[in-house]
N, C-alpha and C positions, 0 to 999 in steps of 0.2 A: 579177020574179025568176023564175027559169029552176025549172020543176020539182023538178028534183035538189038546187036549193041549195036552196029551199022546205022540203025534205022534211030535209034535213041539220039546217037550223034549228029546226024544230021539234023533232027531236029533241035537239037540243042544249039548248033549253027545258024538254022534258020532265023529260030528265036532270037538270038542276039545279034543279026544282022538287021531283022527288022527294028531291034531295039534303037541300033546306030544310026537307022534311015530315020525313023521320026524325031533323033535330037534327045533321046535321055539321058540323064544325064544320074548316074550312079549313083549308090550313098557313097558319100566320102570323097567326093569331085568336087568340083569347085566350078563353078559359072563363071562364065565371061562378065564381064559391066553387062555388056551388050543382051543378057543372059538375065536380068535382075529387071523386074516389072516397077513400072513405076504405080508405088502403092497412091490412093487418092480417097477412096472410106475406110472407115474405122473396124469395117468386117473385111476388109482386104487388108488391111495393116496387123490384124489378127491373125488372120489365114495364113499368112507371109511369116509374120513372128515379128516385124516391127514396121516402123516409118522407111519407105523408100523415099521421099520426094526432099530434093534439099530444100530448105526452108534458108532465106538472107535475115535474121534478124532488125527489126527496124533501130534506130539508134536511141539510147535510153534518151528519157526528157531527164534534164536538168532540174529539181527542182530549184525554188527561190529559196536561199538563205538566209538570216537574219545579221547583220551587222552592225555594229554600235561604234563612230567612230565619236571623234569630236569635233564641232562645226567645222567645215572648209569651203567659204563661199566660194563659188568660181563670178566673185563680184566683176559686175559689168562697169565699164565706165560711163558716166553720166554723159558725158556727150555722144554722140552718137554721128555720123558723118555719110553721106549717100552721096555715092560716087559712080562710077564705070569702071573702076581698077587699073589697072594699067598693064597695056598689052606685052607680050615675050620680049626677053632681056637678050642681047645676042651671048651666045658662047652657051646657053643654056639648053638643055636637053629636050626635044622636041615630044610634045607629047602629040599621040596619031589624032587624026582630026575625029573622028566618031568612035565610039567601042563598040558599038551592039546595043541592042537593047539584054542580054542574058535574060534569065527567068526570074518574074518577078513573083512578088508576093498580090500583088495587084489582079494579074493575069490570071495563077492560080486558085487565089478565093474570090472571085468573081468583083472586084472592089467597086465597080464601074469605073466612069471619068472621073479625072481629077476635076477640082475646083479649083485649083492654080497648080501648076507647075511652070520652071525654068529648065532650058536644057543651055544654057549659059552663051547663047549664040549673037545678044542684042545686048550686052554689057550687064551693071550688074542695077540698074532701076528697080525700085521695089525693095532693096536688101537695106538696114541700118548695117553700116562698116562701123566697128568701133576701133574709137581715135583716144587712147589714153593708158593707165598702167593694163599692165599684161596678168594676169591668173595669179590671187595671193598678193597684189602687188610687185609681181616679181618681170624685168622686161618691160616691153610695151605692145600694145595692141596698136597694127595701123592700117591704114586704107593700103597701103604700100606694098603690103603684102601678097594683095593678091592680081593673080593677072587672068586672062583668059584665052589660053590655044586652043584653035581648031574647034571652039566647042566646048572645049575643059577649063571648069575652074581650077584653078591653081594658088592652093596659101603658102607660102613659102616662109619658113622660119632659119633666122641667122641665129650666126655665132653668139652675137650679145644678147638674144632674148626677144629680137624687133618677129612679131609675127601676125595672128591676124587672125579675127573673129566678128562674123557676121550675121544679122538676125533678120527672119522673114516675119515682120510686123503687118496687121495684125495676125493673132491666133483665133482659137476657136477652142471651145471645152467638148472632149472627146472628138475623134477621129483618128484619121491614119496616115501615116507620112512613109516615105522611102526615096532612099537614094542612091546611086549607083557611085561607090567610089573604088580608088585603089590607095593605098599608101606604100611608097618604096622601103624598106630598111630605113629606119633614121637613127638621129644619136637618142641615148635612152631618157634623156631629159624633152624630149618633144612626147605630147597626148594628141593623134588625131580623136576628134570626135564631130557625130550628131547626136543632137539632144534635142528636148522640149525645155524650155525656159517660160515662167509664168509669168503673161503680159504684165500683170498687177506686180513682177520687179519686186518681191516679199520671199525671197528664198531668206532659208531655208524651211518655212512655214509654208510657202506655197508650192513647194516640190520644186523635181529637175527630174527628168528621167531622160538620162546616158544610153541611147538604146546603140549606142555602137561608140565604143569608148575603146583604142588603139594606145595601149602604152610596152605593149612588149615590144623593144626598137628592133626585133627580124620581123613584127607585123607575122607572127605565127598564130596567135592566139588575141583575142577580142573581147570583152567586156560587157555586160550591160548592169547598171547600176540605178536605183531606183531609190531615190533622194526622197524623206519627208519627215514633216512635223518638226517642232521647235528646237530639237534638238539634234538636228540632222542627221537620224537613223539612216539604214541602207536597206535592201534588200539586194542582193549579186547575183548575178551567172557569168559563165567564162563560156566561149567555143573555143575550137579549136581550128582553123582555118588560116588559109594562106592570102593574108590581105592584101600583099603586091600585088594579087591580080584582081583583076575587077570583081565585084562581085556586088549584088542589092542588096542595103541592112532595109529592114524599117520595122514600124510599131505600129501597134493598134492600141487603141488605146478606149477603152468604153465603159459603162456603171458597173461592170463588175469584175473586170480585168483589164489588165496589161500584159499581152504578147510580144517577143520580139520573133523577127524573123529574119532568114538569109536565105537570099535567092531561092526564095517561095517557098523555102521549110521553115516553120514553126522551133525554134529550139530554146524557149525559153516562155514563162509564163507564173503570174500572182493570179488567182483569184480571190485573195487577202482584198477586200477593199479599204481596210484604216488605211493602207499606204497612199492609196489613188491621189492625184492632184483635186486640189478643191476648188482651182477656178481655168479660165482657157489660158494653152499653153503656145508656146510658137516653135517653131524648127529655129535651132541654128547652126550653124557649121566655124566650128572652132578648130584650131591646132595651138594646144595650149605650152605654155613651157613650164616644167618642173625642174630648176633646175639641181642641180646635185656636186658641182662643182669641179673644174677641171673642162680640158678642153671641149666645145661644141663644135659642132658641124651642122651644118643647111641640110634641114630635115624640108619633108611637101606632104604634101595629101593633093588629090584631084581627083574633082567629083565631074562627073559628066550630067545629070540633072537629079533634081529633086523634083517629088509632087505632094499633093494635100487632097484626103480624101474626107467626104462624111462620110458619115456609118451609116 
């Protein structure tokens, strides 16, 4: 080989050996992941030719939608009965003595102290148990229903309809409630719920707000419903969430909204105020019966505590 080419070639060796030592990488190669910069301004995501950084999208909000059915009181019975419940039945399923606290909605927007709370450990003092027809007139509502393990309330609904609903008297106009519950699979004629119920006893003119309303019996999916005015309009949202296992609902509730919340995320929300309740409302904890006919089976709910906050 003639000097001159000699010398061209080794330099052309050279040259591409130093290309290989500093990591370049050809046109028409292809980078590793490991290879690909993570982009983070808008003149480096230019430079590059697009977005490197993966982005989690947040989960869309729900809006509130409007709903027209026709009146359906969830009428209370006039008597009302305050008791202790009655403790575990044998052969019955042990629920564990504590759950956790999980994350709350309290914890995460700062709510402060409650102004009352129960974690169900000192019976049930404080609560009206209603003693009389059951939801629609349908069943009966009784004290009997409920008991309390380790800690957990427990309303237990039978075959014929016997099940149980109780009311935290008095309430307050605007504030926040939450409660830590689970519900198992039940038959599809059982509604776990917590709701707001209006002391002044004037539904459906004085609202209801459903902020955790349980009727899909696999407890996959959850409700909130927002009851008002004379003719018992709605307002709705669904999640989607797996309620066998424990988890926090609660609401907020203030002069220009209504939020619902699950374990300290927001996923539901009106700033509508015609629908807002006009006077104070109270927490209660229902398992109501709808039924639809054909055989039933002993559906539960169980709640580990509730609390009451101002705003």
């Amino acid at each position: 080989m003639p000097p001159t080419d000699l010398t061209a070639h080794l330099a052309r060796l050279l040259a591409t050996g130093v290309a290989a030592l500093l990591g370049f990488v050809g046109p028409g190669a292809t980078a590793s992941p490991a290879d690909v910069p993570v982009v983070r301004t808008a003149a480096e995501r230019a430079d590059s030719g697009g977005e490197r950084v993966r982005r989690i999208p947040a989960p869309p909000r729900r809006p509130a939608t409007s709903l027209r059915t026709e009146p359906e009181p969830r009428d209370r019975p006039g008597a009302l009965t305050r008791g202790t419940g009655r403790t575990a039945e044998p052969g019955r399923r042990p629920v564990e003595s504590r759950t956790g606290e999980g994350r709350t909605a309290a914890a995460s927007l700062g709510w402060g102290t409650p102004n009352r709370e129960d974690d169900f450990t000192a019976g049930l003092d404080g609560w009206g148990l209603y003693d009389g027809e059951g939801h629609g007139g349908n069943g009966r509502r009784s004290p009997e229903a409920f008991s309390t393990q380790g800690g957990v309330l427990v309303v237990t609904g039978s075959p014929d309809g016997t099940t149980g609903g109780m009311a935290w008297n008095p309430g307050q106009k605007y504030g926040r409630w939450e409660g830590r519950v689970r519900a198992p699979e039940s038959d599809p004629s059982y509604h776990a719920l917590l709701l707001l119920w209006p002391d002044a006893e004037d539904w459906p003119s004085g609202g209801e707000v459903d902020f955790m309303e349980m009727s899909d019996p696999d407890r996959q999916s959850t409700d909130m419903f927002l009851h008002y005015g004379s003719d018992n309009s709605q307002l709705h949202g669904s999640v989607e969430i797996d309620a066998t296992q424990w988890h926090n609902w609660a609401v907020e509730w203030t002069p220009d909204h209504i939020a619902a919340f699950v374990d300290g995320e927001e996923w539901w929300r009106t700033e509508d105020t015609g629908p807002l309740p006009p006077g104070p409302m109270h927490l209660t904890i229902q398992l109501d019966w709808f039924p639809h006919g054909g055989d039933v089976r002993e559906s539960r709910m169980e709640v580990d505590w509730v609390r009451q906050y101002d705003l």
